[in-house]
Backbone bond lengths (Angstrom), bond angles and torsions (degrees), N, CA, C in turn:
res aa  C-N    CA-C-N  psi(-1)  N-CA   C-N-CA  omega(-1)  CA-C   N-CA-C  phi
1 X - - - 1.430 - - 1.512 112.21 -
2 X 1.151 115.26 -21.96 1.550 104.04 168.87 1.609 124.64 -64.63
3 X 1.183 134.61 143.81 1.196 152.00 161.24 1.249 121.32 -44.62
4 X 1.582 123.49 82.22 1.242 114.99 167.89 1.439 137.00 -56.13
5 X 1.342 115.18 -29.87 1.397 102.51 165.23 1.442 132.10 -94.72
6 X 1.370 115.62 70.30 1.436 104.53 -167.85 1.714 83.04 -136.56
7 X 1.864 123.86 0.49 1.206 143.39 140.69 1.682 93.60 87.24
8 X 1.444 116.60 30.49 1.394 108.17 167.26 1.682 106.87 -98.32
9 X 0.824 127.04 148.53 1.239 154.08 128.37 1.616 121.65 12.51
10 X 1.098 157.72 126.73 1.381 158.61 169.01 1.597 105.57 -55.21
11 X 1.295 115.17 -11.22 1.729 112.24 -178.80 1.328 91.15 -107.34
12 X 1.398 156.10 -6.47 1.282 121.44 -174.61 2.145 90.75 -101.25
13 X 1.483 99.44 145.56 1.522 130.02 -152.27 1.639 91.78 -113.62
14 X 1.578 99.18 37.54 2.012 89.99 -176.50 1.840 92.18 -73.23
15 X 1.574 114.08 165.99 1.088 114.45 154.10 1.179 135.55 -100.37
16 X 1.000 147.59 150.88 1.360 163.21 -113.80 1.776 100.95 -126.79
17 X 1.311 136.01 113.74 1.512 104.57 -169.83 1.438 87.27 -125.51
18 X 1.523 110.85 155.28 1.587 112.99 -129.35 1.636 68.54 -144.54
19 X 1.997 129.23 117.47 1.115 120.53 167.74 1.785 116.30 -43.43
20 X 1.444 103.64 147.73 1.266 100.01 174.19 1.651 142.28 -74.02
21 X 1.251 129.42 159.72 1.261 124.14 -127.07 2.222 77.17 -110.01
22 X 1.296 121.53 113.45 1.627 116.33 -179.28 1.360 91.29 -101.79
23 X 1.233 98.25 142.96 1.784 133.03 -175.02 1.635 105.44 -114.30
24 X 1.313 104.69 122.64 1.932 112.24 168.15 1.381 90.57 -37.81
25 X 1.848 91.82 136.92 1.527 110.16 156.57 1.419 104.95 -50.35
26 X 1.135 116.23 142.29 1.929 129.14 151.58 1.453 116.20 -111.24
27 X 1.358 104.50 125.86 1.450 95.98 174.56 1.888 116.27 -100.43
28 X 1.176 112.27 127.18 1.145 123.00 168.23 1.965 124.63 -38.67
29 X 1.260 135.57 159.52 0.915 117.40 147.13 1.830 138.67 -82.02
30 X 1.281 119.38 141.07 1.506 127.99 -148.15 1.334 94.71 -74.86
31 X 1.695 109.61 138.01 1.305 133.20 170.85 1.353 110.42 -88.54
32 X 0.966 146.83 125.11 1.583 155.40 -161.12 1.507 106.38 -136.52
33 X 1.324 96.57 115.77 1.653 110.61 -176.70 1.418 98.43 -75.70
34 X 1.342 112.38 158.29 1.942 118.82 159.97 1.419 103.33 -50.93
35 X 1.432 113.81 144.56 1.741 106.44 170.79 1.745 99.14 -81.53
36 X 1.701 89.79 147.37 1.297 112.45 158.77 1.421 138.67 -86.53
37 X 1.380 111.63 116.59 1.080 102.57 -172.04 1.790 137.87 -110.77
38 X 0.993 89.95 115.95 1.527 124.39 -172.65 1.417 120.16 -57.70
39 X 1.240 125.11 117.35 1.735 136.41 -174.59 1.241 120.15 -131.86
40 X 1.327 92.63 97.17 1.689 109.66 -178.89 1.810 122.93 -93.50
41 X 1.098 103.62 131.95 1.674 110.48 -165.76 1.517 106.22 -114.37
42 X 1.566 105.44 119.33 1.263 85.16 163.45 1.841 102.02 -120.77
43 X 1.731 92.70 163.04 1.882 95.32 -163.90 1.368 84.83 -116.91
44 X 1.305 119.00 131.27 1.668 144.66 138.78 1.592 112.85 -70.26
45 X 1.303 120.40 130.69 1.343 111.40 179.69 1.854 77.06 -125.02
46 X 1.751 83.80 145.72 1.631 114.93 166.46 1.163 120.59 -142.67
47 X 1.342 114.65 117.67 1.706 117.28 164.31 1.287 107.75 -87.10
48 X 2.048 104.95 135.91 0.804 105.06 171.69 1.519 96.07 -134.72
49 X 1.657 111.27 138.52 1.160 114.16 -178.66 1.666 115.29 -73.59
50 X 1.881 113.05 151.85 1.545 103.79 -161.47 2.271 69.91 -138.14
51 X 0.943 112.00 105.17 1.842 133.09 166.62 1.522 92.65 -68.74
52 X 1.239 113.02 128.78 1.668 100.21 166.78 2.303 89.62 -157.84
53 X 1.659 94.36 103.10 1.226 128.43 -147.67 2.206 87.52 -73.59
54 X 1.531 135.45 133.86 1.084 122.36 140.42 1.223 133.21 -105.81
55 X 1.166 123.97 163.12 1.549 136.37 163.63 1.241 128.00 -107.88
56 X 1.235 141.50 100.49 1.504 137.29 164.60 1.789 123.39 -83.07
57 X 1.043 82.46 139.22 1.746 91.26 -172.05 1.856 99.47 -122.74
58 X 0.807 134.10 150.97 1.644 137.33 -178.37 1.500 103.78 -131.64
59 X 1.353 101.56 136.83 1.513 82.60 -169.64 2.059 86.92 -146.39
60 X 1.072 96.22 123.27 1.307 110.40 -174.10 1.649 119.55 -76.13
61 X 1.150 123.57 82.86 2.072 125.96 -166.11 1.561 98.54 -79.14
62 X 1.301 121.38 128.69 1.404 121.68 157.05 1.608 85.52 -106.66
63 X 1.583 107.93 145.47 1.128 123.48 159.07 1.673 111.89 -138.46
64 X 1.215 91.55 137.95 1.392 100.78 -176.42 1.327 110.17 -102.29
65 X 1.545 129.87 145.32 1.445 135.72 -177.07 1.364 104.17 -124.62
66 X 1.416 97.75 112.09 1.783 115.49 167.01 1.107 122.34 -76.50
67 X 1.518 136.05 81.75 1.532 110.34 -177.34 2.040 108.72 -85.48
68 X 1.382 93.32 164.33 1.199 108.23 -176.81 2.024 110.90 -133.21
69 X 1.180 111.66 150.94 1.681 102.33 -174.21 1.672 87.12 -126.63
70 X 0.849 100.68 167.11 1.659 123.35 -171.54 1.915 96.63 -150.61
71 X 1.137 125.72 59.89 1.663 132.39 162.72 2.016 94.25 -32.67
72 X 1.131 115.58 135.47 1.510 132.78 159.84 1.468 110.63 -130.36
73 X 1.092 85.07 140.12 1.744 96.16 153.78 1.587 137.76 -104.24
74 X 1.068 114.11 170.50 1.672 102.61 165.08 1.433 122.04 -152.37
75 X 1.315 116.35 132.69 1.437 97.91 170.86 1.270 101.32 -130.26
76 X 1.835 121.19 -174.46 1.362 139.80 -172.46 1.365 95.04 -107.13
77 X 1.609 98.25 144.18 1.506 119.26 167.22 1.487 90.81 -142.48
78 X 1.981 100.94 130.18 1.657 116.96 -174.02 1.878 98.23 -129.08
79 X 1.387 87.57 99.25 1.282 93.24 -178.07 1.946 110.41 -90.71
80 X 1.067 103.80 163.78 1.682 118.03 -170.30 1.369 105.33 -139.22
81 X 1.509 127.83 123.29 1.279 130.80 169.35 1.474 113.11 -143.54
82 X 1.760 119.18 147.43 1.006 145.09 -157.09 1.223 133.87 -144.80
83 X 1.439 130.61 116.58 1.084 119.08 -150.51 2.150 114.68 -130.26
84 X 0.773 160.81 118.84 0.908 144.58 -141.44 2.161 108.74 -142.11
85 X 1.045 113.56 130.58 1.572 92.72 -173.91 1.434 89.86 -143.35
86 X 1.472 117.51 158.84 1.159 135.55 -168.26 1.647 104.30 -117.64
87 X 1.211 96.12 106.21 1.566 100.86 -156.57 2.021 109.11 -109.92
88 X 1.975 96.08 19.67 1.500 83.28 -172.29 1.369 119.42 138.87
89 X 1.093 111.00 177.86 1.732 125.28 135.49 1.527 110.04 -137.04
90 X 1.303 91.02 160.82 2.133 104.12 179.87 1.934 86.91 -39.63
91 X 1.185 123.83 -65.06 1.186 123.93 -163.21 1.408 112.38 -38.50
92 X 1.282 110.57 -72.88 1.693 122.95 -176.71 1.787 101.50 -120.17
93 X 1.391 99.77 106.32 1.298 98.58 -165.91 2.198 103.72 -119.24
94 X 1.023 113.22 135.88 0.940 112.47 -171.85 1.728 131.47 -73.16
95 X 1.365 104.68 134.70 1.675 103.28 -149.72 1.901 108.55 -69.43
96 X 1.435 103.44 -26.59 1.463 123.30 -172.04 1.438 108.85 -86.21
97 X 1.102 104.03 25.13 1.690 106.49 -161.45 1.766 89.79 -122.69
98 X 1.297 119.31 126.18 1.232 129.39 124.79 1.656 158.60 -77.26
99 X 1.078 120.87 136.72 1.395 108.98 -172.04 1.824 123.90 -50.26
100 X 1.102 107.96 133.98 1.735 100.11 -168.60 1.787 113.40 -66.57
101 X 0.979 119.00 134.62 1.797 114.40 167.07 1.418 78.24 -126.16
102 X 1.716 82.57 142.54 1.551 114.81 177.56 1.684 82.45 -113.85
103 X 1.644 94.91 134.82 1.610 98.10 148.36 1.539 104.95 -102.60
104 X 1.518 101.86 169.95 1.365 96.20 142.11 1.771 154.34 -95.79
105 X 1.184 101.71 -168.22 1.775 103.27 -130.88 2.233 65.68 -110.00
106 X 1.904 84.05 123.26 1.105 88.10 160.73 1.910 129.57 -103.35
107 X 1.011 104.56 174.15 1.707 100.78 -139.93 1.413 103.30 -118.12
C-alpha cells in the first residue's frame, strides 16, 4: 500500500492519508426543556375625572384676654424638735424603751 512513486525509500514510515470514511447522519433522542412560561400584560389607561367641590367661610374671632395676678408671699418656718426618754440602767433597763437615733437637724 505504500506509494511507489513519491521515490522514497522502504524505510521512510510517512503515512498514507486515506479520504475520510462519512457515516449516515443519526439522530439522537430529543432533550426537551420544562416549558417556559410566559406572561404577557397588556395596560389600558383610563382617566377618570374625581370633582371634589369647596366652600370657604371666614369667620372673623375677636378674643379678648383677661389677665388676672394673684401677688403671694412666702416665708420660712425652722422648726426644732427633741426628744429624750429614760430608758433605765444596764441593771434594770426598760422593756418599752428603744434605742435613741438622732437624725439630723435641718437648717
Amino acid at each position: 500500500m505504500f506509494n511507489r512513486n513519491i521515490g522514497h525509500s522502504n524505510r521512510c514510515k510517512c503515512p498514507i492519508c486515506c479520504p475520510p470514511n462519512v457515516h449516515p447522519t443519526q439522530i439522537a433522542p430529543a432533550h426537551v426543556s420544562p416549558t417556559q412560561h410566559v406572561v404577557r400584560t397588556n395596560i389600558f389607561h383610563t382617566v377618570v375625572p374625581h370633582i371634589h367641590p369647596t366652600h370657604i367661610t371666614t369667620i372673623n374671632r375677636h378674643v379678648r384676654h383677661n389677665e388676672h395676678y394673684f401677688p403671694v408671699t412666702q416665708s420660712t418656718v425652722n422648726e426644732f424638735t427633741e426628744t429624750n426618754r429614760n430608758c433605765g440602767t444596764p441593771e434594770n433597763p426598760n422593756p418599752n424603751c428603744h434605742p435613741i437615733r438622732r437624725r439630723g437637724f435641718g437648717f
